[in-house]
Backbone as JSON Lines, residues from 0, in Angstrom:
{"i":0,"aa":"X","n":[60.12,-5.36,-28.01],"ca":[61.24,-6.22,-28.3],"c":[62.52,-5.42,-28.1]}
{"i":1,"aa":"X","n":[63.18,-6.39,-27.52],"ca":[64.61,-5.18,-27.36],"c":[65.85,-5.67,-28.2]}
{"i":2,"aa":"X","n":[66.45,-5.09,-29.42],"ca":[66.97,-5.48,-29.97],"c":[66.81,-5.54,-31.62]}
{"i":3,"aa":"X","n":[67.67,-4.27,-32.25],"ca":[66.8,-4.46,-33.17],"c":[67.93,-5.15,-34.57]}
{"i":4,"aa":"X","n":[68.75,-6.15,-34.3],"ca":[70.03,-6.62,-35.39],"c":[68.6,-7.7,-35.78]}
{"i":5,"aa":"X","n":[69.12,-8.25,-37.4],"ca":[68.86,-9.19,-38.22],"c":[67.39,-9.86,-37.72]}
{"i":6,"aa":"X","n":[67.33,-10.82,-36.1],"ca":[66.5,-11.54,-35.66],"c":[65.69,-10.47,-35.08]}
{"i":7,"aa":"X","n":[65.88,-9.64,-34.2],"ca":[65.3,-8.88,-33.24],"c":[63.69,-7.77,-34.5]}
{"i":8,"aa":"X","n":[64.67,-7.28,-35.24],"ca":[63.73,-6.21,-36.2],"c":[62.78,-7.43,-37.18]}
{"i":9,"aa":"X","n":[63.07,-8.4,-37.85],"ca":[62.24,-9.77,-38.11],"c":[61.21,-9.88,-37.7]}
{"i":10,"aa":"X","n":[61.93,-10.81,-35.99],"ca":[60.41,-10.65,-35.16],"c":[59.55,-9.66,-34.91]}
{"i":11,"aa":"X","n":[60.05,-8.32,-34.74],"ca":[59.13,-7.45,-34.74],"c":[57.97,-7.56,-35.96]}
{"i":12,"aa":"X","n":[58.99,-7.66,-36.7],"ca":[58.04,-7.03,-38.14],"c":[57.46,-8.25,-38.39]}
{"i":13,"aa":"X","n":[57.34,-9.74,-37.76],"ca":[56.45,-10.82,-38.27],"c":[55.61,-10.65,-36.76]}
{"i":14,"aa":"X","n":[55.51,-10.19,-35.88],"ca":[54.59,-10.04,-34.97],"c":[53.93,-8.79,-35.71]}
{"i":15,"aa":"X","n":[54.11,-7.81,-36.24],"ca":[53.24,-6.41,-36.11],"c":[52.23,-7.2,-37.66]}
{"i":16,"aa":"X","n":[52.94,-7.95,-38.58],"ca":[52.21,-8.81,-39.45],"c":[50.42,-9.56,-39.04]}
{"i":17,"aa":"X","n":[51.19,-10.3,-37.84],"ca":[50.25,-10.63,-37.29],"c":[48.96,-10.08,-36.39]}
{"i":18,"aa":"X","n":[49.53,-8.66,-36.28],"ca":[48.2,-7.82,-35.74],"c":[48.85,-7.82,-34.3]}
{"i":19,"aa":"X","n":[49.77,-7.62,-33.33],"ca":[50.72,-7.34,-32.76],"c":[50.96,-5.89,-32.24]}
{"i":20,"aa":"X","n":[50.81,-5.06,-31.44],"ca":[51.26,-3.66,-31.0],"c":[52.81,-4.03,-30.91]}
{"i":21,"aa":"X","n":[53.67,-3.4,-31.57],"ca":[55.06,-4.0,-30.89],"c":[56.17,-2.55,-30.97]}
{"i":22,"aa":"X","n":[56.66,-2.75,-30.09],"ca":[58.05,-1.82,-29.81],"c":[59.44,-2.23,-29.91]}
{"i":23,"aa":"X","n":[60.31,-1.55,-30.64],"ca":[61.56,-2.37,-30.88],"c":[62.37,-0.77,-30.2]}
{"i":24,"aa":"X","n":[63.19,-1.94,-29.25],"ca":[63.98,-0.86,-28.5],"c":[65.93,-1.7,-29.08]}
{"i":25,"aa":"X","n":[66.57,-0.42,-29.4],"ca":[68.05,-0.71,-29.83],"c":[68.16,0.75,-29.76]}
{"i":26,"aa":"X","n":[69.83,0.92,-29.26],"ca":[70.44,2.01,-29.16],"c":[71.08,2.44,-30.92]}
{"i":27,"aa":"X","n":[71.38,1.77,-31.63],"ca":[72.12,1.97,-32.39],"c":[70.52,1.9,-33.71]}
{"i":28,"aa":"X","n":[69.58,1.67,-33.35],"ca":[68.21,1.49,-34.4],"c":[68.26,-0.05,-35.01]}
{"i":29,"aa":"X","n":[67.43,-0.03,-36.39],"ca":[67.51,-0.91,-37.38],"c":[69.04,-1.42,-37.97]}
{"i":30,"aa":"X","n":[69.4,-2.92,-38.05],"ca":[70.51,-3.36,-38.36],"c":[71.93,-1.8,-38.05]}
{"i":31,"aa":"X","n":[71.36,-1.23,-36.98],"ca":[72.44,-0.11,-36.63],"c":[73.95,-0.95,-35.94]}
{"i":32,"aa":"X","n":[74.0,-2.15,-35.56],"ca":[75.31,-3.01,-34.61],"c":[75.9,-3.7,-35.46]}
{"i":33,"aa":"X","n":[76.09,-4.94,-35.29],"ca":[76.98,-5.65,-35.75],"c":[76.72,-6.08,-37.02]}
{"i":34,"aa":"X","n":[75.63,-6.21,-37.57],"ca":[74.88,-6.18,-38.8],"c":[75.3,-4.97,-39.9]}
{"i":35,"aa":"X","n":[75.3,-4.06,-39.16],"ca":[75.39,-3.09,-40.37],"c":[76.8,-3.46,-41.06]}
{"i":36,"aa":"X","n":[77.53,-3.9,-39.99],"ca":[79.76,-4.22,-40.77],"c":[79.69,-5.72,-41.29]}
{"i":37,"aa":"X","n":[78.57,-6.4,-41.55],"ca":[78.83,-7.38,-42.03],"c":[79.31,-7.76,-43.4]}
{"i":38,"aa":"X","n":[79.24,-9.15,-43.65],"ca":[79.48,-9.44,-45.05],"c":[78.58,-9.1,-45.93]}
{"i":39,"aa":"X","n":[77.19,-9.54,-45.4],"ca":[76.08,-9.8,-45.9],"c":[75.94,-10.89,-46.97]}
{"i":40,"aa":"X","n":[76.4,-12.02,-46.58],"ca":[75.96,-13.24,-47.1],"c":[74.4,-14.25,-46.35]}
{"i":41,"aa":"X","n":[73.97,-14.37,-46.81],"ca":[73.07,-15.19,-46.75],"c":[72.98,-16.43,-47.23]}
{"i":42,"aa":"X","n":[73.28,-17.42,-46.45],"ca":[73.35,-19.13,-47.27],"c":[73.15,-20.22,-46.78]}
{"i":43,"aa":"X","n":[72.25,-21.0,-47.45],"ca":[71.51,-22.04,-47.07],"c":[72.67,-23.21,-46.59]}
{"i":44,"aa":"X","n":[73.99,-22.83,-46.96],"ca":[75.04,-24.15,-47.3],"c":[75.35,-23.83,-45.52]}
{"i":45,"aa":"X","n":[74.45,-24.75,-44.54],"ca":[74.93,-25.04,-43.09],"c":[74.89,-26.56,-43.09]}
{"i":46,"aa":"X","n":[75.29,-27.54,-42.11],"ca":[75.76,-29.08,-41.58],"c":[73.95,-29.15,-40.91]}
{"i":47,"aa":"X","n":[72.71,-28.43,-40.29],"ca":[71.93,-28.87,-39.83],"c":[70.81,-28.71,-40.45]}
{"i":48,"aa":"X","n":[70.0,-29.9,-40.79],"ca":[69.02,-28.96,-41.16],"c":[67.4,-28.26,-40.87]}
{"i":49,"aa":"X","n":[67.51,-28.22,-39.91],"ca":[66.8,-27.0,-39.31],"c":[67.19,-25.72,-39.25]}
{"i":50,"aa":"X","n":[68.58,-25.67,-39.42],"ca":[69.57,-24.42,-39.51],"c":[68.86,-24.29,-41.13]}
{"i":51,"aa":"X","n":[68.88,-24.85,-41.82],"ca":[69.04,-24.77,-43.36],"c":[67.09,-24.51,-42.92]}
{"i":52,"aa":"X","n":[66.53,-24.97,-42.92],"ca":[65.18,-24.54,-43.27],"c":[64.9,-23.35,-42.01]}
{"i":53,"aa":"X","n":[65.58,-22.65,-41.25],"ca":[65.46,-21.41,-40.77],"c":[66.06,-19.92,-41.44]}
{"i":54,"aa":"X","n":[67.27,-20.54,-42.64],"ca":[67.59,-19.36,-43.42],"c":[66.73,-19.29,-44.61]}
{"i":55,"aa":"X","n":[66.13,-20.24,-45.05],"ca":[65.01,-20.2,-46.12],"c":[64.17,-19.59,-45.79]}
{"i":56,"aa":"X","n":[63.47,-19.86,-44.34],"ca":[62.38,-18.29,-44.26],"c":[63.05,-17.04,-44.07]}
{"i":57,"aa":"X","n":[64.25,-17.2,-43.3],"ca":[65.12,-15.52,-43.02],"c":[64.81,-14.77,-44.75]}
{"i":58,"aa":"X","n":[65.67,-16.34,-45.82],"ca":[65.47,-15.67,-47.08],"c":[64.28,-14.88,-47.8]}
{"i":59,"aa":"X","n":[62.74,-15.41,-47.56],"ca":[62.04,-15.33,-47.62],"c":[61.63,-13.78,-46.78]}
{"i":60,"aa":"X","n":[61.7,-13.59,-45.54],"ca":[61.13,-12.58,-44.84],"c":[62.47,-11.07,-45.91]}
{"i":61,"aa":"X","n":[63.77,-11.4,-46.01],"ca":[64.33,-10.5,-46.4],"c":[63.78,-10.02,-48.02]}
{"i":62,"aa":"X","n":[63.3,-11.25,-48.53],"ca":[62.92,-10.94,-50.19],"c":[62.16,-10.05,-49.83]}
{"i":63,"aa":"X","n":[60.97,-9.99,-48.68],"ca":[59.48,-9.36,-48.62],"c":[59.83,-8.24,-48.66]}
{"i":64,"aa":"X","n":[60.85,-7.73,-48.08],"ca":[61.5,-5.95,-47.53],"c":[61.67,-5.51,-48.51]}
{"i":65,"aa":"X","n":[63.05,-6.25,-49.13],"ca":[64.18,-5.84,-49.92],"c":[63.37,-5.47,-50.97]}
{"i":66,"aa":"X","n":[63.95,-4.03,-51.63],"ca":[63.81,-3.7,-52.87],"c":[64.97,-3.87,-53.59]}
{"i":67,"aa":"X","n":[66.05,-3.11,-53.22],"ca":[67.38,-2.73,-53.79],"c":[68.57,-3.24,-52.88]}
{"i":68,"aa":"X","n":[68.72,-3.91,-52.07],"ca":[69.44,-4.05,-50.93],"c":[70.4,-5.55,-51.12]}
{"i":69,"aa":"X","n":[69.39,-6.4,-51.84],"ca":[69.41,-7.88,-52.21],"c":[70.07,-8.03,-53.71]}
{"i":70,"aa":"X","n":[70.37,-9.11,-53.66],"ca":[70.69,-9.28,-54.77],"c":[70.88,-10.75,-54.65]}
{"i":71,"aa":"X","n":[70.39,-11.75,-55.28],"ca":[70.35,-13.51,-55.04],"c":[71.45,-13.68,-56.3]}
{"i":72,"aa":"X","n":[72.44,-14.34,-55.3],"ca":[73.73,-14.66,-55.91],"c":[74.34,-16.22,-56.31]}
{"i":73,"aa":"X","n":[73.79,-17.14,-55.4],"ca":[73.72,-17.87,-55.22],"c":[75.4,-18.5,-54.08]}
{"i":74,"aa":"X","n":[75.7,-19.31,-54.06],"ca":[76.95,-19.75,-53.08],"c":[77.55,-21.22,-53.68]}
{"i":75,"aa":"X","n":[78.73,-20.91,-54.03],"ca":[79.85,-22.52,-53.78],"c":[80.5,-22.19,-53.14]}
{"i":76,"aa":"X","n":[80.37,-23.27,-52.18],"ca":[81.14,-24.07,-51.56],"c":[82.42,-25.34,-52.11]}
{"i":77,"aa":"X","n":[83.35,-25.1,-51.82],"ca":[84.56,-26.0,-52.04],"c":[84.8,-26.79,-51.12]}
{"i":78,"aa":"X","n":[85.21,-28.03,-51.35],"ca":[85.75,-29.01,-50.01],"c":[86.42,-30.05,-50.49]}
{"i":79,"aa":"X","n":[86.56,-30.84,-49.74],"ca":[86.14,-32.46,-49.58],"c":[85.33,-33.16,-49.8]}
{"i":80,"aa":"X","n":[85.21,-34.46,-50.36],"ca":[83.7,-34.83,-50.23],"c":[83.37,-35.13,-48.95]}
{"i":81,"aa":"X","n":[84.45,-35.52,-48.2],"ca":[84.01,-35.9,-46.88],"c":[84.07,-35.51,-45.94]}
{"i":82,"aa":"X","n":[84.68,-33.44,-46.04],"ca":[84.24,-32.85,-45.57],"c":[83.29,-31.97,-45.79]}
{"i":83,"aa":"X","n":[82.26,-32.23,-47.04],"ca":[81.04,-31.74,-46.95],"c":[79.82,-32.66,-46.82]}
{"i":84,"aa":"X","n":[80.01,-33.37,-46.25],"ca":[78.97,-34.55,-46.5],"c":[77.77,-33.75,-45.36]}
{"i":85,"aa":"X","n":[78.37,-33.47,-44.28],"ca":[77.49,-32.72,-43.71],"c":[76.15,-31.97,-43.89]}
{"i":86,"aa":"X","n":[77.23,-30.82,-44.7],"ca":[76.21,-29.68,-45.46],"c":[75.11,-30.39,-46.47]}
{"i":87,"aa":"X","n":[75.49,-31.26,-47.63],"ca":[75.11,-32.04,-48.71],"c":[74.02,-32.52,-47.61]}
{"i":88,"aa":"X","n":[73.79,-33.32,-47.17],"ca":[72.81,-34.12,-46.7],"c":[71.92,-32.96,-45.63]}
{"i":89,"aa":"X","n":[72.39,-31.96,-45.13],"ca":[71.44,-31.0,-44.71],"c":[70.36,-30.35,-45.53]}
{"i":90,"aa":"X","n":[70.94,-30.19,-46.6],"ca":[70.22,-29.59,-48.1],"c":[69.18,-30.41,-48.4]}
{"i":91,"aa":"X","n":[70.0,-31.88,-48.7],"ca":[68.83,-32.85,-49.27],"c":[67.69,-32.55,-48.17]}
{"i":92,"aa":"X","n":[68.21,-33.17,-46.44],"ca":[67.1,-33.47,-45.73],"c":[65.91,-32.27,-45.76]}
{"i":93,"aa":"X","n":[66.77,-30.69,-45.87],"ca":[65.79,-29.66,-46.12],"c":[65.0,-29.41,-47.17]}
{"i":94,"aa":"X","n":[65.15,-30.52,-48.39],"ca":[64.8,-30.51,-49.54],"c":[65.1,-29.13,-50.59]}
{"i":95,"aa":"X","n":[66.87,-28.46,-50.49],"ca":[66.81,-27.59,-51.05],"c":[67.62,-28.34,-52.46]}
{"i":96,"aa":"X","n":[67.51,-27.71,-53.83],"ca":[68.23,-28.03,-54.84],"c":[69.6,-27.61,-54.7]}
{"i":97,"aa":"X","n":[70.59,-28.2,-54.9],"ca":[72.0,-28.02,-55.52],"c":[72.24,-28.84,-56.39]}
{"i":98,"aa":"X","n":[73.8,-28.33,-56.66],"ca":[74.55,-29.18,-57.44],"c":[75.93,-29.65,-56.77]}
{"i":99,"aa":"X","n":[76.23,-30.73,-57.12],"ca":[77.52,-31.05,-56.93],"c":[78.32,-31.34,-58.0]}
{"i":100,"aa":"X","n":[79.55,-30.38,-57.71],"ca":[80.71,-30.56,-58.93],"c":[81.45,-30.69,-59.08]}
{"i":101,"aa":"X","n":[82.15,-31.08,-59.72],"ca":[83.55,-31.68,-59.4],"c":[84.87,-30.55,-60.04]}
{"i":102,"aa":"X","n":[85.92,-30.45,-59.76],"ca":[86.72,-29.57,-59.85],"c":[86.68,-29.27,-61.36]}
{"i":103,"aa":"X","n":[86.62,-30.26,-62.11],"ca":[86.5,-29.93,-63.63],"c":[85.41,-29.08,-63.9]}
{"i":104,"aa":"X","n":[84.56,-29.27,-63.68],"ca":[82.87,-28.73,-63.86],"c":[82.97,-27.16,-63.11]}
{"i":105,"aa":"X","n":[83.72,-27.66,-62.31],"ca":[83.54,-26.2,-61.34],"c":[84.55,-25.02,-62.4]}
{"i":106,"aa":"X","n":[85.59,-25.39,-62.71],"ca":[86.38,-24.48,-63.71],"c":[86.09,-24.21,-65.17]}
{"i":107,"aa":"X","n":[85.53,-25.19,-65.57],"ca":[84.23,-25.17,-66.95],"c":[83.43,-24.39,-66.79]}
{"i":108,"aa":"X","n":[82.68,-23.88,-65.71],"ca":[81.97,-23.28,-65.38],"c":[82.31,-21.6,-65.27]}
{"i":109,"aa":"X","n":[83.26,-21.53,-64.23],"ca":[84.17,-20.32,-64.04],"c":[85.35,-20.37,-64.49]}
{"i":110,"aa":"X","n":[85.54,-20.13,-65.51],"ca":[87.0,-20.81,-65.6],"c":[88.13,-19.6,-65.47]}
{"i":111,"aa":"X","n":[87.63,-18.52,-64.66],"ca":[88.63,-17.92,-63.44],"c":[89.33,-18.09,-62.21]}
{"i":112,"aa":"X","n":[88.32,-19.79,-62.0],"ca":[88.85,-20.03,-60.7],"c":[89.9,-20.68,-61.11]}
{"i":113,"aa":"X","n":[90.44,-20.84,-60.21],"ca":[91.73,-22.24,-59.55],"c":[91.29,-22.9,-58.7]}
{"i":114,"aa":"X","n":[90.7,-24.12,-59.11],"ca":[90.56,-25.37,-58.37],"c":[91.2,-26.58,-58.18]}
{"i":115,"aa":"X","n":[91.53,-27.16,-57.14],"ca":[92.3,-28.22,-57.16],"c":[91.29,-29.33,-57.9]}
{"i":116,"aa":"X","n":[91.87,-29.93,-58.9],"ca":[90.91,-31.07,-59.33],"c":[90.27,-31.9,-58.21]}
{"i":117,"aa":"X","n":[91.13,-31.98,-57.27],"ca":[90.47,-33.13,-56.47],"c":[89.39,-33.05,-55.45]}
{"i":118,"aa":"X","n":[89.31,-31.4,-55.56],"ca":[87.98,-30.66,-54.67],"c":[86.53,-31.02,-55.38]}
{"i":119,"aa":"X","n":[85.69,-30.89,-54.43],"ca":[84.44,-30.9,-55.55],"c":[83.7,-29.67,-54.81]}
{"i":120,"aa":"X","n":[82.59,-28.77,-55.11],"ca":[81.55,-27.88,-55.43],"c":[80.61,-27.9,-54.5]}
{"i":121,"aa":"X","n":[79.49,-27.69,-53.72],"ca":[78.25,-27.89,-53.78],"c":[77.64,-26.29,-53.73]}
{"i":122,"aa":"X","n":[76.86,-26.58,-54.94],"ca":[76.38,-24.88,-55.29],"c":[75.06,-25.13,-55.14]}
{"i":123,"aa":"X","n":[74.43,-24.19,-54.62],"ca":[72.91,-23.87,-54.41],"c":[72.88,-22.19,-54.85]}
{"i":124,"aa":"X","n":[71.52,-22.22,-55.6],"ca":[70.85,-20.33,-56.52],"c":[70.2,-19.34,-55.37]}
{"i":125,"aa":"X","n":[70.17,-20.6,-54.24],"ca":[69.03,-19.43,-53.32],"c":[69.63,-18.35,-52.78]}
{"i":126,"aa":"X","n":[71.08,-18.15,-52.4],"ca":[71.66,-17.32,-51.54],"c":[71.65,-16.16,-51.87]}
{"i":127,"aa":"X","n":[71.52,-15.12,-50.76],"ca":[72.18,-13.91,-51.4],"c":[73.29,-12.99,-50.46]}
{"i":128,"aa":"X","n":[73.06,-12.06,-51.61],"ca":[74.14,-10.77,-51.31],"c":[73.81,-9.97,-50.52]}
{"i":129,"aa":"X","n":[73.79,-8.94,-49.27],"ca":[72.94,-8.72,-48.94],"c":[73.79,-6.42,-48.71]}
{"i":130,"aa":"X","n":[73.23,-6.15,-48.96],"ca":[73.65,-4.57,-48.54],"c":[73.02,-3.9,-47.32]}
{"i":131,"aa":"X","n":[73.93,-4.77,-45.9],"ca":[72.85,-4.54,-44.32],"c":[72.81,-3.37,-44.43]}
{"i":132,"aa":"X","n":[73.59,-1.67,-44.5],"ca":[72.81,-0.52,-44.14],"c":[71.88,-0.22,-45.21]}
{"i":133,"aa":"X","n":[71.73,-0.8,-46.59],"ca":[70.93,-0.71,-47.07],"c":[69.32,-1.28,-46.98]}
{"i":134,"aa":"X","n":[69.63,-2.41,-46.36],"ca":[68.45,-3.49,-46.47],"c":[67.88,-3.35,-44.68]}
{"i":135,"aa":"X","n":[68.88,-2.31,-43.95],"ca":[68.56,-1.55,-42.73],"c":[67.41,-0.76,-43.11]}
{"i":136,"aa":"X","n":[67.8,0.25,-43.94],"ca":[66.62,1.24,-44.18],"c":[65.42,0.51,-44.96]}
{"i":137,"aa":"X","n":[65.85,-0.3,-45.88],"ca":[64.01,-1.01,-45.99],"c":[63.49,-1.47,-45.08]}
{"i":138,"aa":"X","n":[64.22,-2.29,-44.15],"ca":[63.36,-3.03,-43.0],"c":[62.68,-1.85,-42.17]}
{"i":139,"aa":"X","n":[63.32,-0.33,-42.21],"ca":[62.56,0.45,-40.74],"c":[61.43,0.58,-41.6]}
{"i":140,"aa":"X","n":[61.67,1.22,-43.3],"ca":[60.18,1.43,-43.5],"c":[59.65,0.3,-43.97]}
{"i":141,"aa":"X","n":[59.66,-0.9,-43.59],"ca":[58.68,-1.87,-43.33],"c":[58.12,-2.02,-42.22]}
{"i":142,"aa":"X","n":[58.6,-1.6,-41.39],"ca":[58.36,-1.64,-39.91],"c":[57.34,-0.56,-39.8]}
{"i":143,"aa":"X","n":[58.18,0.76,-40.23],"ca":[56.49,1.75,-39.88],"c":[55.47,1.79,-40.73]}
{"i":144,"aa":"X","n":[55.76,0.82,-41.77],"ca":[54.16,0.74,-42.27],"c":[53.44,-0.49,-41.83]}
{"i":145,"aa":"X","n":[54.24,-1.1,-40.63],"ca":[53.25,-1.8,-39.94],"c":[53.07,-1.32,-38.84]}
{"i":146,"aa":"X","n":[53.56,-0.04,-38.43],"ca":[53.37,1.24,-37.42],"c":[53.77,0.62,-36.08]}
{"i":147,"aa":"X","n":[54.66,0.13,-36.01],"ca":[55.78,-0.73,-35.59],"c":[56.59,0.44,-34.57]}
{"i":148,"aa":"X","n":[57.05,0.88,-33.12],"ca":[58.08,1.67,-32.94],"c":[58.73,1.62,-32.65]}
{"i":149,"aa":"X","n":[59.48,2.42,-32.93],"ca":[61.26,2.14,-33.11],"c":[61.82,3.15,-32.18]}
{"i":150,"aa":"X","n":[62.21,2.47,-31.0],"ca":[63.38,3.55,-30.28],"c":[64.43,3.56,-30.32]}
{"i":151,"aa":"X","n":[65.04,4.65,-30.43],"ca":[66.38,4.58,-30.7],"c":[67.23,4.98,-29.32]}
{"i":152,"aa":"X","n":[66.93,4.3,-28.21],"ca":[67.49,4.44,-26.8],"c":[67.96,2.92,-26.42]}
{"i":153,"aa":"X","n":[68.95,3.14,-25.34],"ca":[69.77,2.13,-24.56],"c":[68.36,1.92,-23.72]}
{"i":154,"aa":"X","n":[68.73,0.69,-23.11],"ca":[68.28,0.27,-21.85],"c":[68.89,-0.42,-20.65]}
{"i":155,"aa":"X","n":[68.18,0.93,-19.92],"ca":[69.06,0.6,-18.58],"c":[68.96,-0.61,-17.55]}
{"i":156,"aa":"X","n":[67.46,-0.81,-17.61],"ca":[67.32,-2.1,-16.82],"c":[66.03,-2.27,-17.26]}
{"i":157,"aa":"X","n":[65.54,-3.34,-16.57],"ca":[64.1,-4.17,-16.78],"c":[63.41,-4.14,-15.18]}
{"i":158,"aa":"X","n":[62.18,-3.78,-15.77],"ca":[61.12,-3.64,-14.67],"c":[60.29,-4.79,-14.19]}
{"i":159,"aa":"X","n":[61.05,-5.06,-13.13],"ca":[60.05,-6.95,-12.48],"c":[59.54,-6.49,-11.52]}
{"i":160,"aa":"X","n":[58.05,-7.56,-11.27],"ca":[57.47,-7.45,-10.41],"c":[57.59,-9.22,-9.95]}
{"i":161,"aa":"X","n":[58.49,-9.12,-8.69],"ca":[58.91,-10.6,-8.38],"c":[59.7,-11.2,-9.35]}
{"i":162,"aa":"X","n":[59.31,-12.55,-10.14],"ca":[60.23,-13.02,-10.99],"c":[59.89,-12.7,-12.19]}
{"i":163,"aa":"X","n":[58.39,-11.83,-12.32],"ca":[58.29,-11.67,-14.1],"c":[58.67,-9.96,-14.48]}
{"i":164,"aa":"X","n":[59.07,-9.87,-15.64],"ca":[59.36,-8.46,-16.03],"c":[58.18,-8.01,-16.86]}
{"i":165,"aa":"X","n":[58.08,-6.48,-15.93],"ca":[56.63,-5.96,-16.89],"c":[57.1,-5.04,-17.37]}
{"i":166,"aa":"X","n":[58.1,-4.63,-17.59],"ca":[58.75,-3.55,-18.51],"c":[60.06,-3.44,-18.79]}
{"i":167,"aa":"X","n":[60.41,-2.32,-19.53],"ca":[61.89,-1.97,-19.73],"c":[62.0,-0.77,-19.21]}
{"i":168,"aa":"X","n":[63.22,-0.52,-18.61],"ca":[63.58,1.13,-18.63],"c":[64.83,1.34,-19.37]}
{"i":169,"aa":"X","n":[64.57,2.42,-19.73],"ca":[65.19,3.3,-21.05],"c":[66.27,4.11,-20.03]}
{"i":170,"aa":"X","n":[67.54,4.11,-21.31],"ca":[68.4,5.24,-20.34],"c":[67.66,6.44,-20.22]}
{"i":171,"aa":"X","n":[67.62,7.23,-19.51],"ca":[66.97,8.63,-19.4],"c":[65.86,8.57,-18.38]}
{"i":172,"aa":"X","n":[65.44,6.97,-18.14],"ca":[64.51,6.84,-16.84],"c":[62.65,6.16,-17.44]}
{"i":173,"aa":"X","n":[62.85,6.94,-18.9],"ca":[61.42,6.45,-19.16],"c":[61.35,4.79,-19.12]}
{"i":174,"aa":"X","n":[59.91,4.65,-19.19],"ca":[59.53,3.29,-18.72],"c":[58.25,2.26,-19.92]}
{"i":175,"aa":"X","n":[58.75,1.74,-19.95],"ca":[57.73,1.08,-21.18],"c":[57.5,-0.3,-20.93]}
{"i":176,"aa":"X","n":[56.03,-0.2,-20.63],"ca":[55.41,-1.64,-19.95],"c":[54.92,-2.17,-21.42]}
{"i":177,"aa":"X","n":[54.78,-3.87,-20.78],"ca":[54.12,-4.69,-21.94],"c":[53.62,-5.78,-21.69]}
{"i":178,"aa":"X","n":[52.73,-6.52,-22.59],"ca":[52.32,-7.83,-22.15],"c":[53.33,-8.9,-22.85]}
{"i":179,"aa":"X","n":[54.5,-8.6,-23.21],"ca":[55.55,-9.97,-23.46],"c":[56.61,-9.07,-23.78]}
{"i":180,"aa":"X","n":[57.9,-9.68,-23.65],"ca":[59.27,-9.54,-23.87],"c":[59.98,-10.06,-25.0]}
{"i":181,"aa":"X","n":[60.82,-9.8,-25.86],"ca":[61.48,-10.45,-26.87],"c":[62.83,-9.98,-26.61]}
């Protein structure tokens, strides 16, 4: 697999699950790119829901890693009602629990915030916090205890024979064949 941010190191590690030989090639390693400077939010609150039942397993595969990295925080969201109607009905259709609240409820609740009364809430418990160079280093040693390898090289090009690719090449020239690509 080439690529080892958020999706790329995942798939690895739910293929090597499955009994899988797999290689994860990234220059920068485990969540080493754009992942590592993130927010690290994790949240179910998206407009689709297939989007919404694809971060529920992300949530799920990250619980499996995470020791110390996580932390389930949960997420509100503020709006409109009718500019969240979206999200709201993605949840339901994904069958996740929230709440919806109304600006009163929402400051009853926290009553640090400042809310416009006329906003309302939709809060869901599943989300979390996430610490990527932290929850970087659990995922590699999840990875090599599914003996999983991890290169830590660029790649220079891909090795085809006609229109299919049977390998990668690595900066430095080495060559690493396979029976599939990710």
């Amino acid at each position: 697999m080439v690529g080892a941010g958020p999706a790329g190191a995942f798939a690895a590690l739910s293929a090597a699950f499955r009994g899988e030989e797999v290689t994860l090639i990234d220059q920068r390693g485990v969540l080493g790119g754009a992942a590592s400077r993130s927010a690290g939010v994790v949240t179910v609150q998206l407009e689709d829901p297939m989007d919404v039942r694809l971060v529920l397993r992300s949530i799920e595969l990250i619980r499996s890693v995470a020791k110390a990295s996580v932390l389930r925080t949960g997420f509100l969201q503020l709006g409109r009602e009718e500019d969240l109607s979206e999200s709201i009905a993605a949840l339901r259709d994904a069958g996740v629990m929230h709440e919806i609240l109304t600006g009163s409820e929402i400051i009853e609740r926290w009553p640090a915030f400042r809310v416009d009364r006329d906003l309302i809430g939709v809060y869901t418990d599943l989300d979390l916090s996430v610490e990527p160079p932290a929850l970087g280093l659990e995922l590699m040693e999840a990875l090599e205890a599914q003996d999983v390898r991890v290169v830590k090289r660029g790649v220079a090009s891909f090795a085809t024979d006609g229109d299919t690719v049977t390998g990668v090449v690595l900066e430095g020239g080495e060559r690493i064949d396979h029976d599939g690509l990710v």
